[in-house]
PASEBA-1860 file (N, C-alpha, C; in nm, 3 decimals):
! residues 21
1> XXXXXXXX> -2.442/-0.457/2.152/-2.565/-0.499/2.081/-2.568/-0.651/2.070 ~ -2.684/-0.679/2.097/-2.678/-0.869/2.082/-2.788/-0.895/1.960 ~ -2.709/-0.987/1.873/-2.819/-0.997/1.722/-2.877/-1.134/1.776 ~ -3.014/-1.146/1.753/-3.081/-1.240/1.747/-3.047/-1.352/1.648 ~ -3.085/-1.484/1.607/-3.053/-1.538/1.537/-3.149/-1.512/1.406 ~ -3.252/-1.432/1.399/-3.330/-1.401/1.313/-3.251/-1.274/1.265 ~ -3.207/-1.203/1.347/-3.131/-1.055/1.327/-3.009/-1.099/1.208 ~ -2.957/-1.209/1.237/-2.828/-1.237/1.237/-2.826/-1.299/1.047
9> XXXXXXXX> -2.962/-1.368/0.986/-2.982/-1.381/0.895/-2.989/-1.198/0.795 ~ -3.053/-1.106/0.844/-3.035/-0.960/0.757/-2.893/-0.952/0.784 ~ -2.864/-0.975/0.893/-2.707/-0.906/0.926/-2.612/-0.971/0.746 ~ -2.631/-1.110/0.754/-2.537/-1.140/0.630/-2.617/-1.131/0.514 ~ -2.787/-1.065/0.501/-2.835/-1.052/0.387/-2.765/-0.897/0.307 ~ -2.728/-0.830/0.455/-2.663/-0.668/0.438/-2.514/-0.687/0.361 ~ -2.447/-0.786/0.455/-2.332/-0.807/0.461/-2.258/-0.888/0.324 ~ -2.357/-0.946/0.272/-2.316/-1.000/0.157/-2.458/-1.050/0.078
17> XXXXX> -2.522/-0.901/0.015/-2.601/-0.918/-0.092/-2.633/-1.026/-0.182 ~ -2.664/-1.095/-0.163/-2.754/-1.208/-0.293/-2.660/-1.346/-0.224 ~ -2.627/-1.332/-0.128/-2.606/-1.489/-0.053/-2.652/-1.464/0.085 ~ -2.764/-1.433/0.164/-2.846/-1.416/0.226/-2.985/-1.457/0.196 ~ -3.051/-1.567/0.299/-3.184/-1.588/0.251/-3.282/-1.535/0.342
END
């Protein structure tokens, strides 16, 4: 799977809740 750099912002909004913008 290749994350976009837009992808890649949810990826660490998932990845670490409330330090994701």
């Amino acid at each position: 799977m290749n994350y976009m750099p837009g992808t890649a912002s949810l990826i660490e909004d998932i990845d670490r809740p409330g330090e994701g913008e």
